[in-house]
N, C-alpha and C positions, 0 to 999 in steps of 0.2 A: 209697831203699829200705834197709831196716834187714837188715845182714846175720843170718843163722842165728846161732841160739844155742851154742853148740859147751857140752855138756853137762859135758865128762870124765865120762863113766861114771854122770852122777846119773838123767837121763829121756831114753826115746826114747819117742817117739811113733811105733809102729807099730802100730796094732790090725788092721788089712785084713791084714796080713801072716804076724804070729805068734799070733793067734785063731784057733779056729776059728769058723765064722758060727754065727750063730745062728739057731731058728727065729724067722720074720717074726710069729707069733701072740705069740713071749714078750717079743718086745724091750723092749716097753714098761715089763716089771718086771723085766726079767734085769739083776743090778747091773753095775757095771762090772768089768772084770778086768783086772788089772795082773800082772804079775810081777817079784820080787825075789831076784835071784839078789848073795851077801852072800861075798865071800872073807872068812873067817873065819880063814886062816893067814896072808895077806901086808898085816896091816895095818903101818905104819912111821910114820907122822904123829900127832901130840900133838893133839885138839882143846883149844884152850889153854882154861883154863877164865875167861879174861878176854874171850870174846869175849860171855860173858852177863855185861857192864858194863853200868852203870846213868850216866844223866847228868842231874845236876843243876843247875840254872840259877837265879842271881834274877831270876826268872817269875812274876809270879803268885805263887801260896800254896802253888809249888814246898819252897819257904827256911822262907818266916816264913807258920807255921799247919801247912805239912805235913810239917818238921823242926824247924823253932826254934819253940819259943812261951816259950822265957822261965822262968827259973830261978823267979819268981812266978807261973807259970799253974797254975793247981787243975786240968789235965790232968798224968797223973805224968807226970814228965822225970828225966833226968837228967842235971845240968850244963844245963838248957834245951833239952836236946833230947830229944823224945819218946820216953816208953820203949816205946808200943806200935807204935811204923814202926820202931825199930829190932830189935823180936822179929819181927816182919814180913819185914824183910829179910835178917835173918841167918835164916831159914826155906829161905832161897830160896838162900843160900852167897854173897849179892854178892861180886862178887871185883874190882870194880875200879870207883869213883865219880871221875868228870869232873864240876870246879868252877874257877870260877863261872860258867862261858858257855862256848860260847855270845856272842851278838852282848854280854851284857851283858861281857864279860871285855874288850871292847874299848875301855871307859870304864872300868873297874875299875881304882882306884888302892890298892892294897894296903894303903898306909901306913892309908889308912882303916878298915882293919877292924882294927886293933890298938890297946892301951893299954885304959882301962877306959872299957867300952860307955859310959858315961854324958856322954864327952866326945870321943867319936870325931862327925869331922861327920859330916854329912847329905848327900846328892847325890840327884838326881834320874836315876831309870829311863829313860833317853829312847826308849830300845828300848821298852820293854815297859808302857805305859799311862800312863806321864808320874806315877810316882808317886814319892814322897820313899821314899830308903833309907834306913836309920837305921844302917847297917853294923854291927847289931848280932850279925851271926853272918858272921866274917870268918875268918884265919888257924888261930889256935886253937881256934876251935869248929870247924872244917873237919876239922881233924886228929883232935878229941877225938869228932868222928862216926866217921872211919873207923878208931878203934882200939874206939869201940864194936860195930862192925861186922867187924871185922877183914878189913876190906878193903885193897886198895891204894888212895892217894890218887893220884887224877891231876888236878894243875893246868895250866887252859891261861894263859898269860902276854899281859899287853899289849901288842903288838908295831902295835896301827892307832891308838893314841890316846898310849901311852907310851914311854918312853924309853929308851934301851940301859940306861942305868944304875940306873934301877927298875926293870925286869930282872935287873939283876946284883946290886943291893942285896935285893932277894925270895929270890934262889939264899939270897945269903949269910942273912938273915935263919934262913931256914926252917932250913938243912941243916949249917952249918957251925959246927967244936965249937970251935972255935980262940977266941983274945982278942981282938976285933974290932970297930969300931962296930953293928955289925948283931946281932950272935949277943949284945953285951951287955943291947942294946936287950930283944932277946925273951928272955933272963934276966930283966931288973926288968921285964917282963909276965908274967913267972909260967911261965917252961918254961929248965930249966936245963937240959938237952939238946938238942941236934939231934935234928931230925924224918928219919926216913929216907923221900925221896921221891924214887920211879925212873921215874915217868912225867910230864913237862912238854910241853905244847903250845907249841909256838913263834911264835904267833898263833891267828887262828879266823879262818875264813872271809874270809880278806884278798882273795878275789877280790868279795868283797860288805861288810858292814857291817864289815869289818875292814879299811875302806881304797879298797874301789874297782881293787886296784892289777890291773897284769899280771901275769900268770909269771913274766916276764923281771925286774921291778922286784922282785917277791916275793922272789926265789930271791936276790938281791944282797941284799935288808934279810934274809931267814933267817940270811942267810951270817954277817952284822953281829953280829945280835945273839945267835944261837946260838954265838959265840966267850966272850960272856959269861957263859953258861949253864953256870958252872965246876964240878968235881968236888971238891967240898970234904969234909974228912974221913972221908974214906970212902966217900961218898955217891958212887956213880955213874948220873949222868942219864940215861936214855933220851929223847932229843929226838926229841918228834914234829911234821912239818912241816905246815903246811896244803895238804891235797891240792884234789882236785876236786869242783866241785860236779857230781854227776851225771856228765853223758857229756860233759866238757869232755876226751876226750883229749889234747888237747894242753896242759894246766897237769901232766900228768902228766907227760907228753915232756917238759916244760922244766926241771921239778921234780928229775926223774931226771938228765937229763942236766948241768946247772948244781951240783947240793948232792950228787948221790952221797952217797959215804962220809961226808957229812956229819951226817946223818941215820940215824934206826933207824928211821922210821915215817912212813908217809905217809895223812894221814888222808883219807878220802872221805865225802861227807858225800849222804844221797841220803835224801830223803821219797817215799814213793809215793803220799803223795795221800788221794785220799778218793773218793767213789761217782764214775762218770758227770752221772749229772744232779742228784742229791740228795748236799749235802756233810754232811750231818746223820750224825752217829755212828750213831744207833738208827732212825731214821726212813729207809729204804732198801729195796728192789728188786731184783729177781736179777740185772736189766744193771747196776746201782752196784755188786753182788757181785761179778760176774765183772770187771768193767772194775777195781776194786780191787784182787783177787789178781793179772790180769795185769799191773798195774802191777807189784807188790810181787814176781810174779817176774823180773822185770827187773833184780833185781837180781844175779841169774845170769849176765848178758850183762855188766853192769858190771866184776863182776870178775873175767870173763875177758879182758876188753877191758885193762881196767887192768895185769894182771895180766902180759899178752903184754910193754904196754910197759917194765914194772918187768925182765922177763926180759931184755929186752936189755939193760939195763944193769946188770944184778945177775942174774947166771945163778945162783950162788950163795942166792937168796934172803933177802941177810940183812936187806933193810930191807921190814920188815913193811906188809903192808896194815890200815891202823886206821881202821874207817867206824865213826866215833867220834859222828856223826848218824846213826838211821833208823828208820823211823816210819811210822805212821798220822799223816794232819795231817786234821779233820774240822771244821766249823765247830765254834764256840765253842756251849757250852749256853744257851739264851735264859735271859735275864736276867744274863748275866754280862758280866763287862767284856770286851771284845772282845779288846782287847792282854793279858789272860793268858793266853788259847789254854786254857780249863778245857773239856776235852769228853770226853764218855763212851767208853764201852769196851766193844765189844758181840762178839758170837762169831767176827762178821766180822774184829776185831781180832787175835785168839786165832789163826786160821788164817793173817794179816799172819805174828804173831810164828814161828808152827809152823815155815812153809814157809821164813823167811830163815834158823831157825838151824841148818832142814836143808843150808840154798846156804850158809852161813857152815861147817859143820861137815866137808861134802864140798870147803871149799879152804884147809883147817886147813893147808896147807905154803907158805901165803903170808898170811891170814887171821888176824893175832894177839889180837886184840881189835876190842869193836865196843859202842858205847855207847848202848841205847833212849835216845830222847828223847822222854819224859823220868819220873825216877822217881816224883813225886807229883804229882797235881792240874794236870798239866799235860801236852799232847800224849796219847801212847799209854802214860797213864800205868800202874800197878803199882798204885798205893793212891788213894782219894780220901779226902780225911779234908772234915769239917763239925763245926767246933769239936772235941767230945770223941769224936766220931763217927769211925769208920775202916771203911772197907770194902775187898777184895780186888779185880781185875777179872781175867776173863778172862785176860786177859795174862798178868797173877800168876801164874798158874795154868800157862801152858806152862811160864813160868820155873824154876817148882817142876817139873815133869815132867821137865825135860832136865838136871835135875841130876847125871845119873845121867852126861852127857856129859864134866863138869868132868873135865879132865886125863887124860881117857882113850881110846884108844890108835884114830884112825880106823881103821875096815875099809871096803875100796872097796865100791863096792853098785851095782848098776845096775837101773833101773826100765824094764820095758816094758809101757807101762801106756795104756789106753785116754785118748780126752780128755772133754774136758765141756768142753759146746759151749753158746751161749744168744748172742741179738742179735747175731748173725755174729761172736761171737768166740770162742776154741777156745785151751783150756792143756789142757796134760798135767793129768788127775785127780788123780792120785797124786805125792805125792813122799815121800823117804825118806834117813835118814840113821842110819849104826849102827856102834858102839862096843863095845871090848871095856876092861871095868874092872880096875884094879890086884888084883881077888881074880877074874880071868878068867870075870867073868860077861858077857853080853851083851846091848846094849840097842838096840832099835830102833826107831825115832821115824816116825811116819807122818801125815801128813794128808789127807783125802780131803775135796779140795774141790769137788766135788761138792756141791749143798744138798739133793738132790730122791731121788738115790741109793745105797744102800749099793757099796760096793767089795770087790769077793771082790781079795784078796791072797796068792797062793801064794807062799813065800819059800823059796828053793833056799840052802838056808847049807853053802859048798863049804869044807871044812878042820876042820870042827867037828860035833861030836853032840851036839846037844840031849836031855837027861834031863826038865827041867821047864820047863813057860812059862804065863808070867802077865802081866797087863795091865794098866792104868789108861787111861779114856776122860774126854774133854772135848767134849761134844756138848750138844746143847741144842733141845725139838723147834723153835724161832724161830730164823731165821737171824739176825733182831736182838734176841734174848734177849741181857738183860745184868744186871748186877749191881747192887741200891740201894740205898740208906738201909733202907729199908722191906723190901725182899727181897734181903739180901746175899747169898745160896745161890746165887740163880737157875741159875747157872752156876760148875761146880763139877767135879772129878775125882769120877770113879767107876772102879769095879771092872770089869773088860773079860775077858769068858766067852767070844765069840766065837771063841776059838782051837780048832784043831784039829792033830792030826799031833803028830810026834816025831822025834828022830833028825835026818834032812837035811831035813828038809820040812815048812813047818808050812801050814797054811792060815787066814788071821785075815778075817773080814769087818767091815769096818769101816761104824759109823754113817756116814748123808751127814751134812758141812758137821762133821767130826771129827778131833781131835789123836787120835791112840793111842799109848802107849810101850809097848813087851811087853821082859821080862827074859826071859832065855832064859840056862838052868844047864844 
């Protein structure tokens, strides 16, 4: 039996209790009703603005077609990388890109992606379709994407197929400003400074395509090669370890208890999947609806779970939780190669993304980052491109919405909110997460998962007087409306009228199967 979800303060499900009933003639179209009561004076937690990270993998037309096409492609670029995904991304504030894997990092031999593309070898993808790399978008084009971007770079390192000391030689290559074989090396390739990079994966997924191994083996090879993982020139690493996949608590227990202070970050890596019966992105049913979000709230339980363990052995909080995987996983679109994992992006997705960076946002004091997978053309991705062709998805779209979240300042919030129930299964309707901005405005994120019903939302904001409020909605009348070549709008922000009230109280009815964000001055 799966224990209760211990909320901290995000959703209770009481409607018998704190409702009053309704008449039995209206039920049918009375929306649902939730309330949100929002401390607006005792907020103290940073939602960091790296937890809306992006992770890019060589996948599919991830890499090559959906960022690199090549300093000769008649698509503009520049330096070979696309100028219209990176106007795209910098739209949305990326603040932190994971490269190059993912399962592929676990064959990734670094030396390959450096010197001039035209004589770097070839390796083959064994992971992901059995195709020839050309390693023409390696080291420095990695970096030269996230300075066009101005993001952080985060690499995760070889640690199931390579060696401590291609490890240690990568540190030194990338970071170190000193006279050295490595830092000379990437002078005569064309970068006379050190790269400042603060976040490195210390593996991936080494309890699977990174080895196979145990906790216990992990946590000794972490130990190993994380002493390599040196502080050169000023460069201070944040080493993060590979955590669990899913509800494996005990790789957590072992991780915690063996590497400690060894580490700043412990990553978890959690997919929720895809419909019940139909794995198909756009093609779905209100039980693959609901069986979907109740996966995707699970990740509420995950890390609370996680979280307890981390507390025993870091009361202090300082080694972060980084679910550096998570996602929509849907089948592949017919006609495509199966091992790229290329699948659409439908509103069902949109409510995925709404609801976790609500659970990501309400455990911002252990939650430091958290990486979709994946940013283009691949899983629950942000962009699909088709040759010159670019389009936005759903997704895109809450990312852009919660911008408003980056680096600013949690306020506790608690939902008591009816549920939405369909094929005997039952989640909280409502969920909700709210911030107050460095110019003390405040922004509150909602989803009503719900498909069928609008949600009346009264919101109690205790500490604060609201003067003005305003909206932006993401709804769509299809529950698998989504975004194409052909109709790239479909699905899209709009302008959100529904508010009502002022002062302490406002009242917002929200579309069903709907993101809403309202600013409140």
């Amino acid at each position: 039996m799966k224990r209760p979800i211990l909320t901290l303060g995000l959703i209770s499900v009481l409607a018998a209790v704190h409702f009053p009933a309704r008449a039995a003639e209206n039920n049918a179209a009375a929306p649902v009703r939730a309330r949100v009561v929002i401390q607006a004076d005792q907020g103290k937690e940073t939602i960091n603005r790296n937890i809306y990270g992006h992770f890019s993998e060589h996948l599919g037309h991830c890499i090559y077609e959906g960022i690199w096409v090549g300093e000769g492609s008649s698509i503009p670029n520049t330096r070979g990388i696309r100028n219209d995904v990176v106007a795209a991304l910098r739209r949305i504030r990326t603040p932190v890109l994971r490269w190059p894997g993912g399962c592929f990092a676990d064959e990734y031999h670094w030396r390959d992606g450096i010197g001039p593309r035209e004589t770097r070898p070839t390796m083959i993808n064994t992971h992901w379709g059995g195709v020839t790399e050309n390693n023409h978008f390696g080291t420095h084009e990695f970096f030269d994407l996230c300075e066009q971007l101005e993001c952080e770079p985060y690499i995760c390192g070889n640690l199931g197929s390579g060696s401590v000391q291609e490890m240690q030689q990568w540190i030194e290559y990338m970071t170190s400003g000193n006279v050295s074989p490595m830092a000379d090396e990437r002078r005569r390739n064309g970068r006379e400074q050190p790269w400042k990079l603060k976040y490195f994966g210390v593996g991936n997924e080494n309890w699977g395509c990174g080895g196979n191994m145990t906790p216990e083996y992990y946590a000794d090879q972490y130990k190993r090669y994380a002493t390599y993982v040196r502080d050169l020139s000023g460069n201070r690493v944040y080493k993060i370890a590979c955590g669990p996949n899913g509800g494996d608590y005990k790789w957590t227990e072992t991780l915690m208890s063996q590497v400690g202070r060894r580490m700043q970050g412990l990553a978890l890596h959690y997919y929720c999947g895809t419909g019940k019966k139909s794995r198909s992105a756009t093609q779905f049913d209100e039980e693959d609806w609901i069986f979907q979000l109740r996966n995707a709230l699970r990740m509420e339980e995950l890390i609370v779970r996680h979280s307890e363990i981390m507390n025993k052995y870091d009361r202090e909080g300082r080694v972060a939780l980084i679910v550096d995987e998570w996602g929509a996983w849907h089948q592949v679109e017919p006609g495509t190669t199966p091992g790229f994992l290329y699948q659409q992006n439908s509103l069902r997705d949109a409510l995925v993304a709404g609801s976790t960076f609500n659970i990501f946002n309400n455990h911002a004091a252990r939650v430091k980052m958290a990486n979709i997978a994946q940013t283009i053309n691949v899983l629950q991705a942000m962009i699909l491109t088709d040759k010159e062709k670019m389009i936005l998805t759903p997704t895109y779209h809450v990312f852009e919405m919660y911008t408003a979240h980056h680096d600013a300042t949690l306020l506790p919030s608690k939902v008591v909110t009816e549920e939405y129930a369909f094929a005997g299964e039952k989640i909280p309707a409502v969920n909700v997460s709210a911030s107050r901005d460095k110019v003390g405005n405040i922004h509150v994120t909602l989803c009503n998962l719900n498909p069928n019903t609008a949600a009346e939302v009264s919101l109690d904001l205790q500490g604060a007087t609201v003067q003005k409020v305003s909206g932006r909605v993401l709804t769509s009348a299809q529950m698998t409306a989504h975004n194409t070549f052909k109709k790239p709008d479909e699905v899209r922000p709009a302008e959100f009228n529904a508010i009502s009230g002022s002062g302490n109280g406002i009242t917002a009815t929200l579309p069903p199967k709907s993101v809403v964000v309202l600013a409140l001055e």
